[in-house]
RODO-2510 file (C-alpha; in nm, 4 decimals, decimal comma):
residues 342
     n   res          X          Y          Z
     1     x    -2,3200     2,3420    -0,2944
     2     x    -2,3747     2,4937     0,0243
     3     x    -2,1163     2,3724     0,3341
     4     x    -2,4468     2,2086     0,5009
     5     x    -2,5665     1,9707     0,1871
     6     x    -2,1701     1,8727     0,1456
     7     x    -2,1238     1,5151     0,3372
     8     x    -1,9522     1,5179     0,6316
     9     x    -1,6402     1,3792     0,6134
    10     x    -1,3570     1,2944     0,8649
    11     x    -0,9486     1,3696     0,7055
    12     x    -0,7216     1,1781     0,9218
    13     x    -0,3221     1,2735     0,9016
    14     x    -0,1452     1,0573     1,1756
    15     x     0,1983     1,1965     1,2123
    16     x     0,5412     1,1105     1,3587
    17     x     0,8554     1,3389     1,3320
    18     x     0,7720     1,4875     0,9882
    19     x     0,8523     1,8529     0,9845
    20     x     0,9719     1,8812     0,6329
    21     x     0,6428     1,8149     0,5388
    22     x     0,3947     1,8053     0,7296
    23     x     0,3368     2,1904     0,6998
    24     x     0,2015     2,1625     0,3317
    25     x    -0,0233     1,8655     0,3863
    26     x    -0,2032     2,0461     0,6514
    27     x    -0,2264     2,3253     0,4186
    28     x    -0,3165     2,1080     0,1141
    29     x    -0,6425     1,9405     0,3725
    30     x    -0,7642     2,3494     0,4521
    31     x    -0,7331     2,4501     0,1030
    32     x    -0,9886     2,1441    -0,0089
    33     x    -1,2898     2,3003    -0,2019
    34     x    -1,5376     2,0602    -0,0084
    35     x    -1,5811     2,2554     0,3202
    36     x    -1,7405     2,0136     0,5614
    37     x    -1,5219     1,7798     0,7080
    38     x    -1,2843     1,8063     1,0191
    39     x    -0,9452     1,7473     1,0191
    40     x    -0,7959     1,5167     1,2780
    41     x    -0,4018     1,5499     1,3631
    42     x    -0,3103     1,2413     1,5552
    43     x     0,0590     1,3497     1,6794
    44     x     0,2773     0,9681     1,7743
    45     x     0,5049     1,1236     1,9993
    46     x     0,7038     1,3289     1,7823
    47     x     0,9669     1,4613     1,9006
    48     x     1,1367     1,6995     1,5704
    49     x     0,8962     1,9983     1,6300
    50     x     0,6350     1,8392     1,4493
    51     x     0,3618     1,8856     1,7250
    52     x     0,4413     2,2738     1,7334
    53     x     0,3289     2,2665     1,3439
    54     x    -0,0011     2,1077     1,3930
    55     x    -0,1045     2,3336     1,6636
    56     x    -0,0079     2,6154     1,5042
    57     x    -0,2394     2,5392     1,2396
    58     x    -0,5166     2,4431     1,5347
    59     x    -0,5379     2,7719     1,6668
    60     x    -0,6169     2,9055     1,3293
    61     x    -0,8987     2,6924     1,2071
    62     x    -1,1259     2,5021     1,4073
    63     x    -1,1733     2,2484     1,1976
    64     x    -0,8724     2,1044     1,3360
    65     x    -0,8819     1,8349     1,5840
    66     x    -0,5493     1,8083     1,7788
    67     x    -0,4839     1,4882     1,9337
    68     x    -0,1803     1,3384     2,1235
    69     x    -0,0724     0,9666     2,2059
    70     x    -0,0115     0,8232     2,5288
    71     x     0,2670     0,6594     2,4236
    72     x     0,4722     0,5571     2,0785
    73     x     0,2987     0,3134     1,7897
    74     x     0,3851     0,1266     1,5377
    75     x     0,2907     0,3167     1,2161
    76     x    -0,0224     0,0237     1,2055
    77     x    -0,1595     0,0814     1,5907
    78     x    -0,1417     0,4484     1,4765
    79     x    -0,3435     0,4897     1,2002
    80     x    -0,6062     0,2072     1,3188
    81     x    -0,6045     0,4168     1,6440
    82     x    -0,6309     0,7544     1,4645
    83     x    -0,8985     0,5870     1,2636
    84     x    -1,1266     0,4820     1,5459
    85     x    -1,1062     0,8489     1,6483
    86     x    -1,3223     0,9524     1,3666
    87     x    -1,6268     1,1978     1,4159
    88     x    -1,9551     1,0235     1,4810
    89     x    -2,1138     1,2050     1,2134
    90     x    -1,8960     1,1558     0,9525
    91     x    -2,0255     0,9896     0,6455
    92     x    -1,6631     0,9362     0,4675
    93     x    -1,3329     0,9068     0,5708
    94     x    -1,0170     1,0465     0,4063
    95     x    -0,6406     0,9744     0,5395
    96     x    -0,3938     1,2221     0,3961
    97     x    -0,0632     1,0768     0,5282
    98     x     0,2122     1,3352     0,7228
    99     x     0,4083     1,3517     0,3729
   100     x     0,1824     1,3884     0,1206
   101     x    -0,0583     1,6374    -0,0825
   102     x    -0,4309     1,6618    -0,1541
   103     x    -0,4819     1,8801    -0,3982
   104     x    -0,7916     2,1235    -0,4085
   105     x    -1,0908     1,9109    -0,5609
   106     x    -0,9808     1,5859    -0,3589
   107     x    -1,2557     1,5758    -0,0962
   108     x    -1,5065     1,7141    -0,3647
   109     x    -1,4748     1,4708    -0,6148
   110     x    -1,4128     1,1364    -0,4773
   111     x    -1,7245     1,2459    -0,2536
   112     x    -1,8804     1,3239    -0,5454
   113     x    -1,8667     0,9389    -0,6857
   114     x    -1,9448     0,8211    -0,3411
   115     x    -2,2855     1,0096    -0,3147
   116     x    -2,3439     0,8725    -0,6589
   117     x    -2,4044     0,5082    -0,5310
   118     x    -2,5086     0,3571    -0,2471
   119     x    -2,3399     0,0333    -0,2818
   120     x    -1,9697     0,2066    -0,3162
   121     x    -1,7499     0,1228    -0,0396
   122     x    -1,4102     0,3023    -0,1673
   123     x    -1,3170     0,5861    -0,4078
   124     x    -0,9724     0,5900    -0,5363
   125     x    -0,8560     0,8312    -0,8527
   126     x    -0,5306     0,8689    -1,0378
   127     x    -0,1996     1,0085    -0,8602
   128     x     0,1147     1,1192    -0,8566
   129     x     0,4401     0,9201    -0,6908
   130     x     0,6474     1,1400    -0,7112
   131     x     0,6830     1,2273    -1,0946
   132     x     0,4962     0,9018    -1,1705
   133     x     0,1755     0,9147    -1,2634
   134     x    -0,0229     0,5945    -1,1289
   135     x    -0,3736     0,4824    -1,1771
   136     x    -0,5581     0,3027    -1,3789
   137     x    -0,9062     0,3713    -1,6134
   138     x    -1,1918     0,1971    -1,4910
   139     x    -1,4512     0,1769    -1,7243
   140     x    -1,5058     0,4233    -2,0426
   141     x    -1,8724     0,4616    -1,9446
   142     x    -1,9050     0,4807    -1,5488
   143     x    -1,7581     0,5842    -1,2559
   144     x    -1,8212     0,2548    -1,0674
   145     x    -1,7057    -0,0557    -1,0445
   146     x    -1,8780    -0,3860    -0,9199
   147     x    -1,6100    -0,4420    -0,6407
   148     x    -1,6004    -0,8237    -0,7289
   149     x    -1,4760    -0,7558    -1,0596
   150     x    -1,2494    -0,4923    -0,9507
   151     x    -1,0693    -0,7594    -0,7777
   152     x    -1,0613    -0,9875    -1,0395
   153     x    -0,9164    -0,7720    -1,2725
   154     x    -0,6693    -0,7058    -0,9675
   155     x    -0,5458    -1,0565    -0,9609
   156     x    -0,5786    -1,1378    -1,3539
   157     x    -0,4485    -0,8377    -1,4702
   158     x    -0,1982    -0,7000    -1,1988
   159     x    -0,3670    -0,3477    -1,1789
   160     x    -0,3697    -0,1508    -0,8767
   161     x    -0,6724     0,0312    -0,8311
   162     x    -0,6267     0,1707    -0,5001
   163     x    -0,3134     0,3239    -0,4757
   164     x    -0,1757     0,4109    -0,0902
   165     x    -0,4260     0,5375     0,1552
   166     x    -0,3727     0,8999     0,0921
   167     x    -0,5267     0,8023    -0,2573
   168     x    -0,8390     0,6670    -0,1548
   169     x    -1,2016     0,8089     0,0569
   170     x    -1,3523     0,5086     0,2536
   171     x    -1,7191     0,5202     0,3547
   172     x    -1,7435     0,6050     0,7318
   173     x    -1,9577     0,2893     0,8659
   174     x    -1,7084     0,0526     0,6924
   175     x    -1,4393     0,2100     0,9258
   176     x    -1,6469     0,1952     1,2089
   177     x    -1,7386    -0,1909     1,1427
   178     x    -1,3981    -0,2829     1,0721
   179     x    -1,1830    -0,3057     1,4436
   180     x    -0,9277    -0,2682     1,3712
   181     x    -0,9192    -0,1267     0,9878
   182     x    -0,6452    -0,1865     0,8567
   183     x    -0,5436    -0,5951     0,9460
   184     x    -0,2154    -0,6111     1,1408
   185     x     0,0704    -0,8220     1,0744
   186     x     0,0465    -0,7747     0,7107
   187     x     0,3526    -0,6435     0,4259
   188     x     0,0409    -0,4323     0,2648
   189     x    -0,1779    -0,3412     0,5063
   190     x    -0,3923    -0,1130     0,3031
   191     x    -0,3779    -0,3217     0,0243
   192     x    -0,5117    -0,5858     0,2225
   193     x    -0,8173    -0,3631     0,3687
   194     x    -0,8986    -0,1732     0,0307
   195     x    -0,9286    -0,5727    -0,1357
   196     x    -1,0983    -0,6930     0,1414
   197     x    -1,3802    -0,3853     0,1308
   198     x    -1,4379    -0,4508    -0,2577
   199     x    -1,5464    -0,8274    -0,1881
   200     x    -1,8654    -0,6584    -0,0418
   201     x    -1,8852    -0,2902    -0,1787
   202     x    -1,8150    -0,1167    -0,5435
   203     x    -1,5253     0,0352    -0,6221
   204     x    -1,5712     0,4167    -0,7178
   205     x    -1,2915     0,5910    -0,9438
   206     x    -1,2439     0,9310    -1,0489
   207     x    -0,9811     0,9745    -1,3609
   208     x    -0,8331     1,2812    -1,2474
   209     x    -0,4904     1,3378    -1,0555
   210     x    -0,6193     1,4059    -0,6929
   211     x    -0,3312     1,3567    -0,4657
   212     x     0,0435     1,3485    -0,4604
   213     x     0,2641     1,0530    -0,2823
   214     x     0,5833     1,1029    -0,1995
   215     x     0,8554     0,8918    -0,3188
   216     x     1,1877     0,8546    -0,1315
   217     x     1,5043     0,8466    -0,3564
   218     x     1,7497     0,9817    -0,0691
   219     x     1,9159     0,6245    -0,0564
   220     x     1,6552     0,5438     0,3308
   221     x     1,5124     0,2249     0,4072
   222     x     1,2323     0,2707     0,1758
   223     x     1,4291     0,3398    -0,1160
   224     x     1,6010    -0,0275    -0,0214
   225     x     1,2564    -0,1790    -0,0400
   226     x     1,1592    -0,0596    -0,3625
   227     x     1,4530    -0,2779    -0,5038
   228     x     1,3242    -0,5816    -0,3419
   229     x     1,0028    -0,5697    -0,6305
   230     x     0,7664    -0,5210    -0,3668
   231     x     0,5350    -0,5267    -0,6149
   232     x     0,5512    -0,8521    -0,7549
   233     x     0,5112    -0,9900    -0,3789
   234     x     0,1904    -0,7879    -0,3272
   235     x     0,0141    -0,9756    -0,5997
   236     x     0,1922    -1,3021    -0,4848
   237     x     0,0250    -1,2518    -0,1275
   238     x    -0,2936    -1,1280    -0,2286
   239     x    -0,3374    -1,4615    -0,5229
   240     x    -0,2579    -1,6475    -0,2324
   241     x    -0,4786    -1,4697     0,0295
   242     x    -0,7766    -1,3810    -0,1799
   243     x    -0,7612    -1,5883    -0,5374
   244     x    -0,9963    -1,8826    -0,4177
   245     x    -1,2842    -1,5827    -0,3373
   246     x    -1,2973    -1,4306    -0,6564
   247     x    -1,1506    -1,6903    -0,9110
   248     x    -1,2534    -2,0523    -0,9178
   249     x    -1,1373    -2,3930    -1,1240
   250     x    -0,9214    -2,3688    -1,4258
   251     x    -0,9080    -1,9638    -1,4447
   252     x    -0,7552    -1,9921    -1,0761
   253     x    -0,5219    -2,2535    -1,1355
   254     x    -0,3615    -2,0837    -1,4235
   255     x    -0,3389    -1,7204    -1,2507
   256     x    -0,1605    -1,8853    -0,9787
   257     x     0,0450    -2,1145    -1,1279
   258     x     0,1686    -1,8588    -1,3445
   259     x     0,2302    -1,6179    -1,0643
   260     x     0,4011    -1,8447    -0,8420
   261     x     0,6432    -1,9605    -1,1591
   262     x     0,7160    -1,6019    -1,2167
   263     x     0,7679    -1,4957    -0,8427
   264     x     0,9875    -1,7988    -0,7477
   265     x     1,1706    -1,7442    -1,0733
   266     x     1,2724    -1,3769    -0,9683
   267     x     1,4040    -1,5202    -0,6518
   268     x     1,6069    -1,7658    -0,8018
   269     x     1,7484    -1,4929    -0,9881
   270     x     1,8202    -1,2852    -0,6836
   271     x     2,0051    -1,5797    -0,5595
   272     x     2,2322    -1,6006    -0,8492
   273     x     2,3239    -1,2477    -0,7744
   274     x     2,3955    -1,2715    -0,3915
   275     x     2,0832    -1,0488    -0,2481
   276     x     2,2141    -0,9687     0,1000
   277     x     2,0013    -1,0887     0,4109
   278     x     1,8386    -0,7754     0,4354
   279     x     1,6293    -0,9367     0,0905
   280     x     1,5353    -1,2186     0,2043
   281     x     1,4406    -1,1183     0,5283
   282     x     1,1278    -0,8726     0,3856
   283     x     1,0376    -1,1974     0,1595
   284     x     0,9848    -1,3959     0,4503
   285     x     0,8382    -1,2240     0,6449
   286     x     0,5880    -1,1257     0,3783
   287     x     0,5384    -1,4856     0,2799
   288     x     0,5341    -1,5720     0,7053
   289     x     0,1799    -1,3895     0,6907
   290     x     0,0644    -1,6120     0,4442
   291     x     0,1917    -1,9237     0,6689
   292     x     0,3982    -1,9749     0,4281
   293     x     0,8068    -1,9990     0,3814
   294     x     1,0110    -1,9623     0,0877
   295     x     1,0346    -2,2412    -0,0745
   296     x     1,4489    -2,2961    -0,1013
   297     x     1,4515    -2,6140    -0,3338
   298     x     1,1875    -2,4110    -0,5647
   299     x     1,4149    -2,1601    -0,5631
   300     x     1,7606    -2,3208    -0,5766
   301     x     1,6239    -2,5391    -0,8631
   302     x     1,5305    -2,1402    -1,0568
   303     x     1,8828    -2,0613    -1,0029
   304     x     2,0357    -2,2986    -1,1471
   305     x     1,8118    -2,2213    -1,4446
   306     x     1,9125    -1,8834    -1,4554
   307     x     2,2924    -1,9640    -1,3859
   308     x     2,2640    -2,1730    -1,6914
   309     x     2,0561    -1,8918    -1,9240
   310     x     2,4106    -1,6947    -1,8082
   311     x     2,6657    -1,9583    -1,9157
   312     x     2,5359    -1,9358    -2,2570
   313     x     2,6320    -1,5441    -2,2347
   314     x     2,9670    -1,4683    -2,3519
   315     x     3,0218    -1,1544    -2,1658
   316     x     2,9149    -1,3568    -1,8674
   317     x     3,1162    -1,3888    -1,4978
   318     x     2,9329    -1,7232    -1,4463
   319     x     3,3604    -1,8802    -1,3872
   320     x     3,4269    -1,6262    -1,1755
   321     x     3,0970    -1,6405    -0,9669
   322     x     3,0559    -1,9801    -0,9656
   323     x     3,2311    -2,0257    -0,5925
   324     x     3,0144    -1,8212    -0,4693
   325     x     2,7085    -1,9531    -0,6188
   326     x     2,7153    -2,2479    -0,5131
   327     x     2,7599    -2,1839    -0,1746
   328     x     2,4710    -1,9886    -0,2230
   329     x     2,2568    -2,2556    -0,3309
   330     x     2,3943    -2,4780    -0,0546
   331     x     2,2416    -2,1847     0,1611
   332     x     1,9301    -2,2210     0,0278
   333     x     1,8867    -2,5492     0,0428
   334     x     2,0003    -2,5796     0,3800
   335     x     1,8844    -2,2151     0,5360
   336     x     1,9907    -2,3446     0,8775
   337     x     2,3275    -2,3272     0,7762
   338     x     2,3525    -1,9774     0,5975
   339     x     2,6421    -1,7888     0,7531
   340     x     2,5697    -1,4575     0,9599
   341     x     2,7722    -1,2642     0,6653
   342     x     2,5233    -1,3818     0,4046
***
């Protein structure tokens, strides 16, 4: 296919002191075997040498759009701002984030699937984090998905079609319409945006590993996260935020009841073994979006469930915990009164 009947399409990498990587995604973008897109490098104040990496790889292709901030965003503000700096001809838009990969056929074959039907909105594939392969098979017999149904099968079956936003290609006048794209004050941002463009537009998936995430095991704040089962939260929010559109009468009542039994549950197990602050801080704040707070007598109630499952345990330190637990419990019942070292 010739560079002039390839869609246009805009790659987006906004980037803030990432060195160590940011070298090879650049790379990874110029080395795509779709030609026609340009590549825009949105630098947030970096200040690690960062910069000098993207404009050494400027002056070499000119497919490379260089652009600076003003001043220092939040990692939201600067990919919504990056995004709204898209070209005006672009038909699709692809974010590669500073620390990941595309590999070679990424802009070729979720374009691909996109040019294949009008009514697709988003294109996501399989991928790697890290050494994990993630993604999930769509259909045996097509490569589209009615977007409705992609979000049932979301909430009903916990899948997670979408991956992070270096997994996905969005179609260009969706980004445009949406100001900004991705909704702010949100835990899962892109999570949010990729559900809330399949409640209008198909889903398009290609089963094929077409970009690498990278997953932080060096003991950073991320790492923390991951052992706070963000997960679990993310389909909390979203059956909260989005159930009522897609699922209706008994089917939604049972999704969420069992989802908000199994969420409060693995809190009240959390309490039992003395989460720190930092824990129940990310909880709230996710469940603060919603309007929502965490329901202590829920969870103290759980707690004492599990504290009980524990007695019957032999090899148990309920005795020796107990003290502690139930000063615990006190604190969640009571939150005004949890002590600055909890």
């Amino acid at each position: 296919m010739s560079v002039r009947s390839q869609p246009r399409i805009s790659v987006v990498t906004p980037f803030y002191n990432t060195k160590d990587y940011l070298g090879e995604c650049i790379a990874s973008v110029l080395a795509q075997s779709h030609s026609n897109f340009e590549y825009l490098l949105v630098n947030n104040m970096s200040t690690d040498g960062s910069r000098e990496i993207a404009e050494s790889f400027a002056q070499r292709d000119s497919r490379i759009r260089l652009v600076d901030n003003e001043r220092l965003l939040s990692q939201i503000d600067n990919y919504n701002g990056a995004l709204a700096l898209i070209a005006p001809d672009a038909k699709y838009v692809k974010m590669v984030q500073a620390d990941d990969v595309a590999y070679p056929e990424c802009l070729e074959r979720l374009a691909a699937v996109a040019e294949s039907d009008r009514n697709v909105g988003i294109v996501s594939s399989f991928y790697l984090w890290g050494d994990e392969l993630c993604g999930v098979v769509v259909s045996k017999d097509a490569a589209v998905l009615p977007g409705r149904e992609a979000c049932r099968r979301t909430l009903l079956e916990r899948r997670q079609f979408t991956g992070s936003q270096t997994t996905v290609l969005y179609r260009a006048d969706i980004v445009r319409a949406r100001r900004p794209f991705y909704p702010t004050g949100r835990h899962f941002f892109d999570s949010d945006a990729a559900f809330e463009i399949m409640l209008d537009h198909d889903l398009g998936y290609v089963p094929q590993i077409l970009s690498f995430s990278r997953r932080d095991n060096d003991g950073s704040v991320l790492t923390e996260v991951l052992s706070y089962h963000p997960l679990l939260l993310h389909f909390y929010m979203t059956m909260e935020r989005y159930g009522a559109l897609v699922l209706a009468g008994e089917e939604l009542r049972q999704a969420r009841r069992a989802l908000r039994h199994e969420y409060f549950s693995y809190l009240g197990t959390q309490a039992v073994r003395l989460r720190n602050r930092n824990f129940w801080r990310y909880h709230q704040k996710g469940l603060a979006s919603l309007g929502q707070d965490i329901p202590w007598h829920s969870v103290a109630g759980y707690a004492l469930s599990e504290m009980a499952r524990l007695a019957l345990n032999p090899e148990s330190t309920v005795e020796r915990a107990f003290p502690q637990f139930a000063r615990r419990v006190g604190a969640l019942l009571h939150p005004s009164r949890r002590k600055a070292d909890d």
